[in-house]
Each structure stands twice: as C-alpha cells, then as structure tokens.
C-alpha positions in Angstrom: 120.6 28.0 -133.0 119.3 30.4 -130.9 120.4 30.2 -127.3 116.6 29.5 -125.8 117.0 26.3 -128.0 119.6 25.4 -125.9 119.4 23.0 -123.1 120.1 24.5 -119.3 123.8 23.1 -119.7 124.6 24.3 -122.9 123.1 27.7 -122.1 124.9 28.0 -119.2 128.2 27.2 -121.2 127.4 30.4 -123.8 128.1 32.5 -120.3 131.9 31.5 -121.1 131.8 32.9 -124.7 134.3 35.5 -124.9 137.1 34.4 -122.3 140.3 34.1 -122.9 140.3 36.8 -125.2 138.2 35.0 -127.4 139.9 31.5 -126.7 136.8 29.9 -125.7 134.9 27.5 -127.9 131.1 25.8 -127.5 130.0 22.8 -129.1 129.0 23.6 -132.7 131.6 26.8 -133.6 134.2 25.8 -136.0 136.9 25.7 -133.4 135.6 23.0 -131.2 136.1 19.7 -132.5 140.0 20.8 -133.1 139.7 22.2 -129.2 138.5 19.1 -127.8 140.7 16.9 -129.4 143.1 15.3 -126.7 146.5 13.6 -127.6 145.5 10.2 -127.6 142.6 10.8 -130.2 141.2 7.5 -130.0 139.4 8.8 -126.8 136.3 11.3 -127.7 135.5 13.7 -125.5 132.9 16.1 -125.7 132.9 18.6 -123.1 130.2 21.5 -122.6 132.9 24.0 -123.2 137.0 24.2 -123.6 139.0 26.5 -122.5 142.4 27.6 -124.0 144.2 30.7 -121.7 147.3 31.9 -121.8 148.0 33.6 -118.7 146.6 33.3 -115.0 143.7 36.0 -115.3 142.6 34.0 -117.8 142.7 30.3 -115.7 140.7 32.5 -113.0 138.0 34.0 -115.0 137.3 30.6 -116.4 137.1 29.0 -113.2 134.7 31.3 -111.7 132.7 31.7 -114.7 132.4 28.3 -114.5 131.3 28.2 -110.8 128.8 31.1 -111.7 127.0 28.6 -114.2 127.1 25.7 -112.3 129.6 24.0 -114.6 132.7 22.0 -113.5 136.3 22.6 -114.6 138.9 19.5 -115.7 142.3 20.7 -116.4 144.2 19.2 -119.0 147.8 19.7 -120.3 148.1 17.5 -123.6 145.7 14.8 -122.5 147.8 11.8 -122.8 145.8 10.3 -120.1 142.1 11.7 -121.2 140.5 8.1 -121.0 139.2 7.9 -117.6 138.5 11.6 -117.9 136.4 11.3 -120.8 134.7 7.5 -119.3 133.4 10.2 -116.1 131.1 12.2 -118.7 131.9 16.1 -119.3 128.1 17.1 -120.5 128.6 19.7 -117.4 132.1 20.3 -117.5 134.8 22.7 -119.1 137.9 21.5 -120.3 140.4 23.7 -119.3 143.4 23.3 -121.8 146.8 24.6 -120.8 148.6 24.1 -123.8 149.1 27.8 -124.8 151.1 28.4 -121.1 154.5 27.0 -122.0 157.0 29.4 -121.0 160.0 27.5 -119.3 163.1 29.6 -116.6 166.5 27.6 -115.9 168.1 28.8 -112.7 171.5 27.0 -112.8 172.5 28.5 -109.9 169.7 26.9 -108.0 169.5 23.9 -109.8 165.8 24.6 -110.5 163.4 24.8 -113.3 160.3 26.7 -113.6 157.7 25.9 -115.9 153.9 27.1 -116.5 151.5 24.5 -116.7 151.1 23.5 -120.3 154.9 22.7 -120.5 156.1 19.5 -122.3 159.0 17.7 -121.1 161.3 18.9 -124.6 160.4 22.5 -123.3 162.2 21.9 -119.9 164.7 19.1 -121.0 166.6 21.7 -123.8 167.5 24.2 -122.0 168.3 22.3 -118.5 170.6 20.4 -121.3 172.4 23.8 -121.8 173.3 24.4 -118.6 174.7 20.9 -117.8 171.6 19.6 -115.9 168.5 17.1 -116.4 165.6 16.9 -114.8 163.6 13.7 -113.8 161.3 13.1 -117.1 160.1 10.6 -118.6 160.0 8.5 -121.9 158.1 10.6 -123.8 159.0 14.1 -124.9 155.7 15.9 -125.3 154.1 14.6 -122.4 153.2 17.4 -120.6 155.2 18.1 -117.3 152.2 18.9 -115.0 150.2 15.7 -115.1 153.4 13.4 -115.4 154.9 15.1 -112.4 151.7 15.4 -110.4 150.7 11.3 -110.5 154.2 10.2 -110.3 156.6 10.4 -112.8 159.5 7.4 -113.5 162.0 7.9 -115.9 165.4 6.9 -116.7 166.8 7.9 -113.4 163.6 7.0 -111.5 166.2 3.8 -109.6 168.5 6.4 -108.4 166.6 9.3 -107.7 163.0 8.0 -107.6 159.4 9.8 -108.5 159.6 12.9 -110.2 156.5 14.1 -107.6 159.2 14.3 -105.2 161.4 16.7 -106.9 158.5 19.2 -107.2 159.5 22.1 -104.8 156.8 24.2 -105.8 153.3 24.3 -107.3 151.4 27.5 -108.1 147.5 27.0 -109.1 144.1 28.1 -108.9 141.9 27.2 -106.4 138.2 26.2 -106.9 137.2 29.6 -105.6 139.2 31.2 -108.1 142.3 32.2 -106.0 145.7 31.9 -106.9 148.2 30.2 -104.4 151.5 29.0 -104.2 152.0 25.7 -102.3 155.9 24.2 -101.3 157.4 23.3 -98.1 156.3 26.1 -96.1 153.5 27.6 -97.6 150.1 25.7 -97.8 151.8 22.4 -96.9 149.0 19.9 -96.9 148.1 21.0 -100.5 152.2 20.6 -101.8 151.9 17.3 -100.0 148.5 16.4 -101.7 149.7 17.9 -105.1 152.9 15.3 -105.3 151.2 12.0 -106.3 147.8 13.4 -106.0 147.0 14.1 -109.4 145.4 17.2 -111.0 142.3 17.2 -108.2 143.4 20.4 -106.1 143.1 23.1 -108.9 144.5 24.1 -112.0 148.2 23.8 -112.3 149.5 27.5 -113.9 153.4 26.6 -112.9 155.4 24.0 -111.3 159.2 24.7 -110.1 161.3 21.6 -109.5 164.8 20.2 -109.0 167.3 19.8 -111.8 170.2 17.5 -111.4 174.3 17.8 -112.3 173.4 15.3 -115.1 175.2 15.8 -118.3 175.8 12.9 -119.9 174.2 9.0 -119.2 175.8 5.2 -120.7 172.6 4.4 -122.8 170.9 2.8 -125.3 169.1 -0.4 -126.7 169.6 -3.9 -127.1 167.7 -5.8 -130.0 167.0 -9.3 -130.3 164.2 -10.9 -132.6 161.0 -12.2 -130.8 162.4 -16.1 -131.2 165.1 -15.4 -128.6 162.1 -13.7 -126.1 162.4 -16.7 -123.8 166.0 -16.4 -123.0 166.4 -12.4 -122.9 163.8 -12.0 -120.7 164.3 -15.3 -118.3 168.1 -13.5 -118.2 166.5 -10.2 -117.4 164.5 -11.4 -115.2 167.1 -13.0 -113.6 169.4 -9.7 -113.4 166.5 -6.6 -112.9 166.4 -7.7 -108.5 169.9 -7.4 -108.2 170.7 -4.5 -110.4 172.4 -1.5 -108.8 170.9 1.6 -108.5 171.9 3.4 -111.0 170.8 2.0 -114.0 166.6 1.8 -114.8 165.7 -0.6 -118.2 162.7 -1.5 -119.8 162.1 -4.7 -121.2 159.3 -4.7 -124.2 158.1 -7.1 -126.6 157.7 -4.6 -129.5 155.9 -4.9 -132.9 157.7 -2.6 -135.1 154.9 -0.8 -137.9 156.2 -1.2 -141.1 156.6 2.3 -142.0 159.3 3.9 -144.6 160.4 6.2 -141.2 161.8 3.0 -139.4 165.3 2.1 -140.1 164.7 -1.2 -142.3 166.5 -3.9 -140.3 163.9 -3.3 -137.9 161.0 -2.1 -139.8 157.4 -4.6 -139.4 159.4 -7.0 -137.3 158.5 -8.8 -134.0 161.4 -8.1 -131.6 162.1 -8.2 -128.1 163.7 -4.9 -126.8 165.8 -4.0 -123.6 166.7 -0.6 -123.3 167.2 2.0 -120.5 170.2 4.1 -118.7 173.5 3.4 -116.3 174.3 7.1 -114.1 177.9 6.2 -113.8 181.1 5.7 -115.5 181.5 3.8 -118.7 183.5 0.9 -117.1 180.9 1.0 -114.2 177.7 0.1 -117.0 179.7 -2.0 -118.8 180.3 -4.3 -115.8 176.3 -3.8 -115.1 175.4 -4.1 -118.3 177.6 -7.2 -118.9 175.0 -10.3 -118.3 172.7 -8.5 -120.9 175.0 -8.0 -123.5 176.1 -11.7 -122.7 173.2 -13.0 -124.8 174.4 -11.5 -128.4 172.1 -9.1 -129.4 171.3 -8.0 -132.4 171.4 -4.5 -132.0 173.0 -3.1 -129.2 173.4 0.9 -128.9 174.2 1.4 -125.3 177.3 4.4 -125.6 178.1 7.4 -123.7 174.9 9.7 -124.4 174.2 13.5 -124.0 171.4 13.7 -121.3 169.3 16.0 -124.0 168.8 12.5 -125.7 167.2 10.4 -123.3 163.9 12.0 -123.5 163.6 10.4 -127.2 165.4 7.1 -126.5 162.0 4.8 -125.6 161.1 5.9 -129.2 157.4 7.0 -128.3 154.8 8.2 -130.8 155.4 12.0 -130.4 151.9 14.2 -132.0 148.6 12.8 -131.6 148.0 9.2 -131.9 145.2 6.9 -131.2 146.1 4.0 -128.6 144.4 2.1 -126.3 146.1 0.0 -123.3 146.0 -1.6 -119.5 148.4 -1.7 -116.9 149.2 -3.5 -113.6 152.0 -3.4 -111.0 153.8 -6.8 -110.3 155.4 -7.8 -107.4 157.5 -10.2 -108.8 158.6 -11.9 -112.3 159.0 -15.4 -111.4 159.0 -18.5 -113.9 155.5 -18.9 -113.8 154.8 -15.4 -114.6 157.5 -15.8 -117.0 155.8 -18.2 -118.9 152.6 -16.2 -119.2 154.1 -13.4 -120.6 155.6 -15.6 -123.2 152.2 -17.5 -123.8 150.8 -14.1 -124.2 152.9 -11.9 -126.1 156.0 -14.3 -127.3 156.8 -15.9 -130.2 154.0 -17.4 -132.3 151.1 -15.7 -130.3 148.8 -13.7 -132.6 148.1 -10.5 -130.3 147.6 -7.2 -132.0 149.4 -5.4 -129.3 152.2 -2.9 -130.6 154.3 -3.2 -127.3 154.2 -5.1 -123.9 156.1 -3.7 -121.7 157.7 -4.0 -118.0 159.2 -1.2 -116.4 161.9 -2.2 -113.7 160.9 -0.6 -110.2 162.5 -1.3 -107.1 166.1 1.1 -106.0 164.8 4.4 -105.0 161.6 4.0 -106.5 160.6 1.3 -103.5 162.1 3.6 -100.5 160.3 6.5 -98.6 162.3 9.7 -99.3 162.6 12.5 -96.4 159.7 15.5 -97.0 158.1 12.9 -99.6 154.2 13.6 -101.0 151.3 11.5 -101.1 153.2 9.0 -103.6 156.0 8.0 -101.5 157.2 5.2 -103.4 156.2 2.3 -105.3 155.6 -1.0 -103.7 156.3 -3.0 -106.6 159.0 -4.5 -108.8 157.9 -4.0 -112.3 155.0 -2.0 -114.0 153.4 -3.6 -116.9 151.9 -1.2 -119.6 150.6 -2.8 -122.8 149.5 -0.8 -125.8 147.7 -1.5 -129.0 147.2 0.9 -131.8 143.8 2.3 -132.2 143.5 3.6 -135.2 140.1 2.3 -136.1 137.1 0.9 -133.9 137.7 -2.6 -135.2 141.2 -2.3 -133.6 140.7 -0.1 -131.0 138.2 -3.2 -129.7 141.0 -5.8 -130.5 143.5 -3.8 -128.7 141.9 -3.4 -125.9 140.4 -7.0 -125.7 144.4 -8.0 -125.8 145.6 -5.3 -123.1 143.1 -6.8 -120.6 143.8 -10.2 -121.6 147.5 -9.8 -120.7 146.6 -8.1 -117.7 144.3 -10.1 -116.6 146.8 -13.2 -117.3 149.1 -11.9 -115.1 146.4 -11.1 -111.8 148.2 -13.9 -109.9 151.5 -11.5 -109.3 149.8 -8.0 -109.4 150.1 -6.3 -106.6 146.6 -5.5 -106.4 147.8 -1.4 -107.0 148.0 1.1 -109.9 150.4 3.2 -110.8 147.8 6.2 -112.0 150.4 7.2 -115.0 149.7 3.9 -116.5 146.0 3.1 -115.9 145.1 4.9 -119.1 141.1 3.3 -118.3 138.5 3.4 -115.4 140.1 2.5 -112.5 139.6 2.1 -109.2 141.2 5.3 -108.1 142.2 4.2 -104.3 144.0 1.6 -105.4 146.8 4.2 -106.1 147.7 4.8 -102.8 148.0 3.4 -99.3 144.3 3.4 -97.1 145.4 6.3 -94.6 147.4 8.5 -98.0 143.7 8.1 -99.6 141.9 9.3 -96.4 143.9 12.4 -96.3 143.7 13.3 -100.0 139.7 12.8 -99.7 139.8 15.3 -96.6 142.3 17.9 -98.4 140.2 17.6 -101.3 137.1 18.4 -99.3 138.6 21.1 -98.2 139.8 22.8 -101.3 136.7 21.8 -103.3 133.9 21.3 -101.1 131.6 21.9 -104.0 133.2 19.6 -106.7 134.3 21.7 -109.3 137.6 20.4 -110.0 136.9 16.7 -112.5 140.4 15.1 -112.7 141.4 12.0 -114.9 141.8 9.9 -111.6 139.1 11.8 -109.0 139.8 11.7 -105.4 136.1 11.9 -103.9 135.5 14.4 -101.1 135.1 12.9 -97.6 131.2 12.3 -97.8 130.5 11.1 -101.2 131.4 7.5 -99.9 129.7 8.1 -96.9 132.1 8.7 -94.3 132.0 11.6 -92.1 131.1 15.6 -93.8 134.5 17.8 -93.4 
C-alpha cells in the first residue's frame, strides 16, 4: 500500500517509521499485531502506531514525533489495565510501550529502589529481597511498577504502611513538549503531588525511585474452606476485618478453581471460599490475630513464617497474558444485608461464571492521611470488591462481564459511590477517584503540563476547559 493510499492519520503515523532504532511498528507490518497486544488480551486495541524504546532519547523522539504529526501518545507498561484505554479510541494515538526499559538499582544504604518505567514488580521485589528489604507491591508479580504505583497501589502491607503512591520519592518522565524532568519533594512539586494517585496523565514515566522497607520475613498464607461453609467464614470475617490490627491485610475471595493438571488436585475445578493475606509481626503476635479465623477449621490453612520474596506470588494471580474481564466497587461497610447479597450472588448453589469475587480489607493506614501525601491520600472505604471472569472467548467474555456488573450492581446500596482506579478495569467515571477539590487540581496541573492533549491515559484527567470551566 502506497503511503498516498493512506488516510491523513495513518500517513501521519508512517512519519514514526524508523524510531526506536527501528522499534516502531504501523498497522499492517508483521510486528504489529504482537506490539499491540496488551496483557489482558481479551481487550483489542488498535492504535495508529506503537512504540517500543529502550532508553530516554528514544521516549523523547517519539513524543515529539508524535506532536509533529498531530498524533497523541498513551504510555503503557504491561497493560493490565488497557480496557478503558482501548474503550477512549486510539485511531490517533501512539502507544508508547515501556516494556523494553526494565533496568532495576537497590540502594540498601538508603532504603531506596530505582526502577525505569517498564519495570515489573518481580524485577524490584528480587533483589530488594537480597538485601533484607521489600517494597510495597502488590498481588501480582508482573504487574508493572509504574502504573500500579502511580493510581495507588495496596498490597500485603497496604494496613500498616498504606498506598504504595506515597512511598514514591521520585518520578522522572517526559513531558508533552518532549522534555525530561525529574519531579520529588523539592523539585517540580505540584507534578510529584499530581503523579502519586494521578495516574499516567502527566507524561511518560522513564524511572520511578521509591522507599524500601526493613522487611524480611512476613506470618503468611491461606486458609481454604469449600464454598458450602461460605456463609459462616465470611459472616466471621466479616465480623473480625473492622477490628483487626494494623498489621495484618487479608483478602477474602470466593474462588472457582480451573481444573487444570498445574493445580494441586485437592483443589483443582473446585468451588472454594479463600482467606488469605499477611501479619508484620511476630509469630505469637498473628497467631493471636489470626486466631478467630483459624477457629472455623479450615481445610487448608498455610499461614507460616514466610520470606518476603514470596509474597508477591501468594494471591496466586495469572502471571503472562490472559484474557479477563471484571468490575469493581468500594464498600463502606459489610453488614448482614450486604452479607447476604454476596452469598445470593456468588455462594453456594448460584450459577455465576465468575472465576473469583473478591473483597479486599481497607481501613488501618490505608483510611488515614499520611504527612507529604499525593493526590490519593487514602481510601475512604472498608473493603474493595473486584470480580473477575475469564474471557477467553466472546461468548464468555459477554457472560463474564454480564456477572461482574451484576454483583456490582447488587451490592450499590453499600458502595461508597468511589473507585479505586486500579480496580475499575472498564469505563469509568474518572472523578469519582478522587475528592472534588484533588480532581480540580489534577485538571489544572494537567492543563498545565498538556495544554494541547497529547498525553491519553487509561483513566484521563480532562484539562480545565473541556468540561467548561474556566481556560488555565
């Protein structure tokens, strides 16, 4: 196809040809479809052009390449979270991959980490491990660091030493007019305060430097019960998760186990009801929390003394593509009637096609302001809810989805009426992340930074005057 055959967008794309050192690829070359191809797979996006550098010349060309032909840029790590990316349409835009920039420095001394922005969490988590340290990551290894860290982040410590965003004490990235800047605590403040809880809106992430903690060793683990004993379990967990100390963060899940040769078989294609999660303290100390829990017999119950280098594996999350669809909602509390439409929903006998329905326990020092905070402070809720369905065709991927909003939608009565932007895997209403006057300044910062609109992240902060308030 000649490049007059092209339409205006797609010739303006062919401009990028050559970037990279070659690492750029155009709808119809033989690398593209591989390119494009985020880690949840179910979700197809089909941008004018992606981008895969390796080094910060190569972030900066792209970006003002792309400005030059009118094209916008959305950065993208692993692309966990590429649904409401992909629902925004990317017939103008670049993808901007970063999953070739993975180098990873411990400073021990320092109690610091820095990592470029294609990181996953196993890059980070390994070597921190070596020195005796752990950072704040979450329950899924390859999840890339950048985009966890920048919406949020809750983990296994998230009760004791809340939202990975505020352990960030750095972020380098270019800016939409292709500069490089570094933003912490006294250099371009408003950005480092916009860029913790702000999402991937402010640029392209090329390294992030953040806290590491004297964390060598947590009491975790699982308990097991079948489905039939749901009712009890979580009533008792329900019962326990408000009063819990600090220092220990669970999970509670109703989990379909596939029935795969790779699981263990006691478990393998069973309906079970799962509790698992991690106690910072001594072993007498989580036995004592861990006590009204293991009171109810379960099946299976692993919770031991564990290296911290474990944990990032111990939710047992798909690691390598996978196709999944899902919804989420915050709850502010898990009462008995709420109780009882989880149960009607996802308990024993019900017929949903859901692999897992999970509820995250919030509160500790996930629910309190910390000192020199960014622009997610905290979590005004007491649980997150995030159900999942496999997608792996478009007969379940409509199933699945039908049966994530359905359980959402079930439980409106005690939502919150906010997202937690990690989780909202669809659409969303973006403000709903953040309080009225945190959205205000992240529209103004954005306007700012971007006054053109080049950056497109999965969760877009508008500039000021899109919605029709005042031009910056």
């Amino acid at each position: 196809m000649t490049t007059t055959s092209l339409t205006p967008t797609a010739r303006a794309a062919t401009t990028l040809a050559g970037l990279c050192d070659g690492a750029v690829h155009l709808p119809g070359d033989p690398g593209y479809d591989a390119a494009r191809l985020p880690w949840n797979v179910a979700v197809d996006q089909r941008p004018a052009a992606v981008a895969l550098p390796r080094t910060v010349a190569h972030v900066q060309e792209v970006v003002r390449a792309a400005a030059a032909a009118g094209l916008r840029v959305a950065p993208q790590s692993t692309g966990h979270n590429a649904g409401p990316l992909a629902a925004q349409g990317l017939s103008d835009v670049v993808v901007l991959r970063t999953e070739r920039m993975r180098g990873v420095t411990i400073d021990p001394t320092r109690r610091l980490a820095r990592v470029e922005g294609g990181a996953l969490w196993m890059d980070a988590t390994e070597p921190a491990a070596d020195h005796r340290l752990a950072a704040l990551h979450g329950s899924s290894p390859d999840v890339g660091i950048a985009g966890y860290s920048l919406g949020g982040g809750i983990g296994w410590y998230a009760r004791r030493l809340g939202l990975a965003a505020n352990s960030l004490t750095a972020v380098e990235l270019v800016t939409a007019d292709g500069e490089h800047v570094r933003a912490d605590a006294t250099e371009n403040r408003e950005l480092f305060w916009a860029l913790r809880g702000g999402g991937g809106n402010f640029g392209v992430v090329t390294a992030l430097e953040f806290r590491l903690f004297p964390i060598e060793t947590a009491y975790a683990g699982m308990l097991v019960w079948d489905r039939d004993h749901a009712e009890r379990v979580l009533r008792r967990w329900a019962d326990w998760a408000p009063e819990a100390p600090d220092a220990v963060t669970t999970s509670f899940r109703f989990l379909d186990v596939p029935p795969l040769p790779t699981v263990p078989e006691p478990i393998r294609g069973r309906s079970l009801v799962v509790i698992d999660g991690a106690v910072l303290g001594c072993d007498a100390e989580a036995r004592s929390i861990l006590g009204l829990l293991r009171g109810l017999g379960p099946e299976i119950d692993t919770f031991d003394r564990m290296p911290a280098r474990a944990l990032p594996r111990l939710h047992l999350d798909p690691e390598g593509p996978t196709p999944a669809v899902s919804d989420s909602t915050l709850l502010g509390e898990l009462g008995d009637p709420a109780i009882d439409t989880l149960l009607e929903q996802v308990g024993p006998g019900s017929t949903t096609s859901l692999l897992a329905a999970e509820l995250r326990q919030l509160g500790g020092a996930l629910g309190r302001t910390p000192a020199k905070h960014g622009a997610l402070a905290r979590l005004d809720a007491a649980y997150a809810v995030f159900a999942v369905a496999v997608a792996a065709t478009p007969e379940l991927a409509a199933q699945g989805q039908l049966d994530a909003e359905r359980l959402t939608a079930s439980l409106r009565p005690w939502s919150t009426g906010r997202s937690y932007l990690n989780f909202a895997e669809n659409d969303v209403d973006v403000s709903t992340g953040y309080d009225a006057s945190v959205w205000r300044q992240l529209k103004g910062i954005r306007s700012a930074l971007d006054p053109d609109d080049r950056f497109l992240a999965n969760h877009r902060v508008p500039r000021l005057f899109e919605d029709g308030a005042v031009t910056p």
